[in-house]
C-alpha positions in Angstrom: -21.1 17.9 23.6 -18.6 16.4 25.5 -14.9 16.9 24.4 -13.3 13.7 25.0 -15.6 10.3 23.5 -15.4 6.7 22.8 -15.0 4.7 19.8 -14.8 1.3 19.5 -12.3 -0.6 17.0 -15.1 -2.3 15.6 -17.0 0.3 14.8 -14.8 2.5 12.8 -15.2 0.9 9.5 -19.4 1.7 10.0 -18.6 5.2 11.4 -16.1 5.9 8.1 -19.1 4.1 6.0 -21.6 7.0 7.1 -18.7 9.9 6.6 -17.8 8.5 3.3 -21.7 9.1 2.2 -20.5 12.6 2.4 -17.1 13.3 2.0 -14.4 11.4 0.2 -12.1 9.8 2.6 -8.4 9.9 2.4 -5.9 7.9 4.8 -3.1 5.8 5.0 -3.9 2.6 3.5 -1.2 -0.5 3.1 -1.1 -1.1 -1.4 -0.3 -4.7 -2.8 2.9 -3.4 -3.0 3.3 -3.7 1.0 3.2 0.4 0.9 1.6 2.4 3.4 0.4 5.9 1.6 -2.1 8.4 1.6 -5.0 7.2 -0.6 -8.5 8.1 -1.7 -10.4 5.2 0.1 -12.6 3.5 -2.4 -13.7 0.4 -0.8 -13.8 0.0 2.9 -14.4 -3.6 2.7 -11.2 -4.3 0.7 -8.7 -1.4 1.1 -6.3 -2.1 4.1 -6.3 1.2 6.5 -3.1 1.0 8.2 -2.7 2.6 11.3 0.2 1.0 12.5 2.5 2.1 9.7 3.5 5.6 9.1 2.5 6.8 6.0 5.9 7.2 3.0 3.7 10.3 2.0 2.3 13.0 3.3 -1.0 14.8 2.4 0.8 17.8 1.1 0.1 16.5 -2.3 -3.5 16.7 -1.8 -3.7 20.5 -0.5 -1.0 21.5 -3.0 -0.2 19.3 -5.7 3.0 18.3 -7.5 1.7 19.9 -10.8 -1.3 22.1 -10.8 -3.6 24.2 -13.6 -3.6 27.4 -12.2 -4.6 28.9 -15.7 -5.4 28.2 -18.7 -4.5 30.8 -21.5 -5.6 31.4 -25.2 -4.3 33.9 -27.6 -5.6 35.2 -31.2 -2.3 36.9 -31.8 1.2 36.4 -30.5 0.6 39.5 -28.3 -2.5 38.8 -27.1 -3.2 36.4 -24.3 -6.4 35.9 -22.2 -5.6 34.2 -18.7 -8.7 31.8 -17.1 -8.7 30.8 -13.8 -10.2 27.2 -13.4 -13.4 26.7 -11.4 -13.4 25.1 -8.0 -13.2 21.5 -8.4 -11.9 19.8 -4.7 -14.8 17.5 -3.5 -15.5 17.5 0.4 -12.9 15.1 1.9 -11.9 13.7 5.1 -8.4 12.8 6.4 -8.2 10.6 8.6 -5.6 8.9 10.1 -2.5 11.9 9.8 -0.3 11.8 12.4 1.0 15.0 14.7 3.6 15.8 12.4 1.6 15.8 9.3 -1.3 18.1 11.2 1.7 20.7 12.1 2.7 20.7 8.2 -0.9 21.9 7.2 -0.8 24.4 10.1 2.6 25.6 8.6 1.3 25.8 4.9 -1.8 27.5 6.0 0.9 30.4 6.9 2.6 30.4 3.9 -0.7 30.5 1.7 -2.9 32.0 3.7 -1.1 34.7 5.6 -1.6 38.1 3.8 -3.2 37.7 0.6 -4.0 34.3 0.2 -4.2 31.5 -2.2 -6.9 30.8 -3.6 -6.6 27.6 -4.4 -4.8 25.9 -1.5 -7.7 28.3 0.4 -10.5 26.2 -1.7 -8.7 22.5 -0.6 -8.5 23.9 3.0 -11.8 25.1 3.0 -13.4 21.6 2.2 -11.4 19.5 4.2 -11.4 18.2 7.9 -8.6 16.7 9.7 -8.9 13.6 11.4 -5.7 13.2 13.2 -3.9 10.0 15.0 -1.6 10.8 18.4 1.6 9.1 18.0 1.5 6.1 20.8 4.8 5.0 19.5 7.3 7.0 17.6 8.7 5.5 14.3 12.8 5.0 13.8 13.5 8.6 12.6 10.8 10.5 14.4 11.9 13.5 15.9 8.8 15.6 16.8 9.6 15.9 20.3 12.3 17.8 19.3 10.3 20.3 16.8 7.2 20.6 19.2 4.8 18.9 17.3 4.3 15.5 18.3 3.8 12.8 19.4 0.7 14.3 20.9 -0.7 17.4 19.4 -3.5 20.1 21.0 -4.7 21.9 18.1 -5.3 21.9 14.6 -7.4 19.0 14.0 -11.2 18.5 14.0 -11.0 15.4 15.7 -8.4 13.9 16.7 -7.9 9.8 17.5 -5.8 8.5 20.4 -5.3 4.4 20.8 -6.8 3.1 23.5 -6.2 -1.0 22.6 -9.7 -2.0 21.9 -10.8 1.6 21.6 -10.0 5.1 20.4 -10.4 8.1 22.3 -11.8 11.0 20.4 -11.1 14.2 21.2 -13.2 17.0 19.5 -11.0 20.3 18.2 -13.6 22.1 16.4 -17.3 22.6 15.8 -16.7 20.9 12.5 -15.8 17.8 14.1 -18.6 17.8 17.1 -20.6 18.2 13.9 -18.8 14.7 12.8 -20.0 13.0 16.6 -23.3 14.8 16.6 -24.5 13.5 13.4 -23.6 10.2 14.2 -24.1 9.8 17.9 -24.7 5.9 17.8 -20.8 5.0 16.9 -19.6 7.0 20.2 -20.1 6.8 24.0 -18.7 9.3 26.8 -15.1 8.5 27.8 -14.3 8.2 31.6 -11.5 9.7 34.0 -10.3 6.2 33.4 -9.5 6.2 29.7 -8.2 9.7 29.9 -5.8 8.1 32.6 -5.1 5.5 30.0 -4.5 8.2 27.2 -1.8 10.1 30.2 -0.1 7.5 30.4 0.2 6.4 26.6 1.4 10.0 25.8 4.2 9.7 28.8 5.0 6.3 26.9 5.1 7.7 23.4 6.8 10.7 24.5 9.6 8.4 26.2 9.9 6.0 23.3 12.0 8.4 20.7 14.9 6.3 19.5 17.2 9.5 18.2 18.4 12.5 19.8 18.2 15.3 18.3 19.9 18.6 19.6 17.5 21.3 17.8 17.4 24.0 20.0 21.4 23.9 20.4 21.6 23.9 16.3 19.1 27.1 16.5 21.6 29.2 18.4 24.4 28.2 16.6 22.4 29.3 13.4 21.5 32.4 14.4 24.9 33.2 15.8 26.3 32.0 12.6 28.8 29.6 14.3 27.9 26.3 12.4 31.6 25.1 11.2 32.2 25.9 7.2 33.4 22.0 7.5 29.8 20.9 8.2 28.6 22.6 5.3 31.4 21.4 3.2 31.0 17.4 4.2 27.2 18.0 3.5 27.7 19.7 -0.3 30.1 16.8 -1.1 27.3 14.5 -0.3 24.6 15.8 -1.4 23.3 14.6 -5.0 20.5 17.0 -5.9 18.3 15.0 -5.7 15.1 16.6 -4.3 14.3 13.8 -3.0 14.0 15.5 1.0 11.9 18.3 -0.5 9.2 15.7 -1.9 8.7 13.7 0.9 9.2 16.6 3.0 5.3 17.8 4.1 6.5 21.4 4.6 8.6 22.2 1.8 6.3 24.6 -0.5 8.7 25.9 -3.3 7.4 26.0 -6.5 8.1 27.5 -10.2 5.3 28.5 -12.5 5.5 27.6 -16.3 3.5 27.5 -19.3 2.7 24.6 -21.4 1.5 25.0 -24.8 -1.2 22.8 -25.9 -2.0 24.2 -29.6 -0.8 27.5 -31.2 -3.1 29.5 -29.8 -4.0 27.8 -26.1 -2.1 26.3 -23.3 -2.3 25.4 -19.4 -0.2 28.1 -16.8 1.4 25.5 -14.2 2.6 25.6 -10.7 5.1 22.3 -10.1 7.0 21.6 -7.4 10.5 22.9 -7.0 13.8 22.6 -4.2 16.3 24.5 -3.3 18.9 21.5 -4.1 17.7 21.7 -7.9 20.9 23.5 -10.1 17.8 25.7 -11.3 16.4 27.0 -8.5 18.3 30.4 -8.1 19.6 30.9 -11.6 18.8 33.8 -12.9 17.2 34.9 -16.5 20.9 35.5 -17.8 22.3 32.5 -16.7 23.9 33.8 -13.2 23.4 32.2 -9.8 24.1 33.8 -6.9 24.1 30.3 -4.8 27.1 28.4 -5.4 25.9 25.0 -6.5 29.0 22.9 -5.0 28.6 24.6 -1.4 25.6 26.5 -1.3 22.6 24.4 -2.0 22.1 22.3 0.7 23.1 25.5 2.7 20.2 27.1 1.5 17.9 24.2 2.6 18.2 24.1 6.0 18.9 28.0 7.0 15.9 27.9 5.2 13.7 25.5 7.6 15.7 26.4 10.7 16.8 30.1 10.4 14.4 31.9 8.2 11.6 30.4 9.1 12.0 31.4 12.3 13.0 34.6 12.2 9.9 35.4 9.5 7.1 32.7 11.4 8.5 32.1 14.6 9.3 28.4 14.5 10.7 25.9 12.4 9.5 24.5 9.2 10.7 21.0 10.3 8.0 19.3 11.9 10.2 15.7 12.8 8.4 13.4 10.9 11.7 11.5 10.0 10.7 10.9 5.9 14.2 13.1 5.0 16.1 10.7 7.2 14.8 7.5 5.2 14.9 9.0 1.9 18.2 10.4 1.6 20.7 8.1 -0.2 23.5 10.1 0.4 23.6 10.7 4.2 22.7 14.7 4.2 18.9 14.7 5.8 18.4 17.1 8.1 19.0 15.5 11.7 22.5 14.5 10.4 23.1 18.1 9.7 21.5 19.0 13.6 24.0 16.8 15.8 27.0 17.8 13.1 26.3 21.4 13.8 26.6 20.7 17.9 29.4 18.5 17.4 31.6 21.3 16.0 33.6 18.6 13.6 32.5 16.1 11.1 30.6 13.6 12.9 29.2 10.6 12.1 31.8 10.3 8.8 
């Protein structure tokens, strides 16, 4: 099997028809609403797959979901509880269509839940999904991969990954799972040449000069780690900052969460695992009321030493992957790449 094939525009809606025989196929598809999102696909005649737009979510939500049954519990007497697991339940499904950014995101979660002992239900998602990724042949407004490592053209992680060609896609092959996908289906693909793999050089060179902001990561890294960021920065940033949480939902590597129970009768109820962020006035208090994190000066603080000290010291790279969302999102001006160029400025820039 060869690593690098052809695939013609017009034939990916009958190539996705077959897959979807199979799997359930999520991408980014454009709503009524003029939305891009990540969406089941249920009608490849109708639904708009847009591959021009970058997605406002991620597929974190998929793989571990804003609210999730990770128990269910019953009890015959107020100290007697018996805990249930639920079954299994996450259908075979492609994605198709996520960008570098997004396939570095799952890479990172697959750390944090399956490094060790793992997870057993983000392990049951991973385990029936494939990745279809999408190289990045020009970077949106906020994108910042290049800075993070993980775009706009990526190596690994995917099964198969899709690079624009014009009238074309070339698809390269990542993992037996996805020469299974080209094997199976041998009539949608033909070999690529040393001419489109020029063409593919030379739209990565393009992408990879097309970044509209500079970012300053790796100068930010060594101020963090020598612990010279101004107290100023932090300061300007607290003031700003509304709490929000707004970053850590769009955000496809934050993976915080809380775990509560939710009564549904006297004697049964569901054991859930919801989303949290480290900007929530919650999120450090302890049982008697005490937080150790100053809320006025300390959230936001907590945030990114969290994506670009700890998770580097602990994982050996960054838990920002570039993909910009934060940027857009943030009403009141404290995203992550304002924070980057602040720290390197040494005084309150952009004010």
């Amino acid at each position: 099997m060869e690593r690098f094939n052809l695939l013609k525009k017009d034939h990916l809606i009958g190539f996705l028809r077959k897959l979807a025989k199979e799997y359930r196929i999520i991408a980014p598809v454009k709503n009524r609403h003029g939305d891009t999102l990540f969406t089941p696909v249920t009608d490849l005649d109708n639904d708009e797959i847009d591959l021009t737009n970058q997605p406002q979510n991620s597929i974190k939500s998929f793989l571990f979901p804003q609210t999730e049954v990770i128990a269910t519990y019953q009890s015959s007497t107020p100290d007697d509880y018996t805990f249930t697991e639920p079954e299994p339940s996450f259908p075979p499904t492609i994605f198709f269509g996520v960008r570098p950014c997004d396939l570095s995101a799952i890479l990172y979660m697959d750390v944090i839940f399956l490094k060790g002992k793992k997870d057993p239900f983000f392990l049951d998602k991973r385990r029936n999904s494939l990745l279809i990724g999408l190289n990045c042949t020009a970077p949106f407004a906020n994108c910042f991969c290049n800075a993070t490592n993980s775009g706009p053209f990526l190596e690994f992680g995917f099964d198969l990954q899709f690079t624009d060609l014009g009238d074309r896609f070339m698809v390269e092959t990542g993992r037996s799972s996805g020469e299974r996908l080209i094997e199976d289906r041998p009539q949608f693909f033909t070999p690529s040449t040393e001419k489109d793999s020029q063409a593919r050089y030379q739209s990565f060179l393009e992408a990879r000069g097309g970044f509209h902001r500079p970012v300053h990561l790796d100068q930010t890294l060594k101020k963090l780690a020598k612990g010279e960021v101004d107290e100023s920065v932090w300061s300007f940033l607290s003031e700003r900052c509304q709490d929000c949480g707004g970053c850590a939902y769009v955000c496809p590597t934050c993976t915080c969460f809380t775990i509560s129970d939710q009564p549904l009768s006297p004697t049964n109820g569901e054991r859930l695992r919801s989303w949290d962020a480290c900007t929530f006035s919650g999120f450090t208090r302890m049982a008697g009321g005490h937080n150790p994190v100053h809320r006025a000066t300390g959230a936001i603080r907590q945030r990114f030493l969290h994506k670009l000290l700890y998770d580097v010291k602990q994982h050996g790279r960054t838990s920002c992957v570039g993909c910009g969302r934060c940027v857009g999102i943030c009403f009141g001006g404290t995203d992550i790449v304002r924070f980057i160029n602040m720290s390197c400025q040494g005084e309150l820039y952009g004010t």
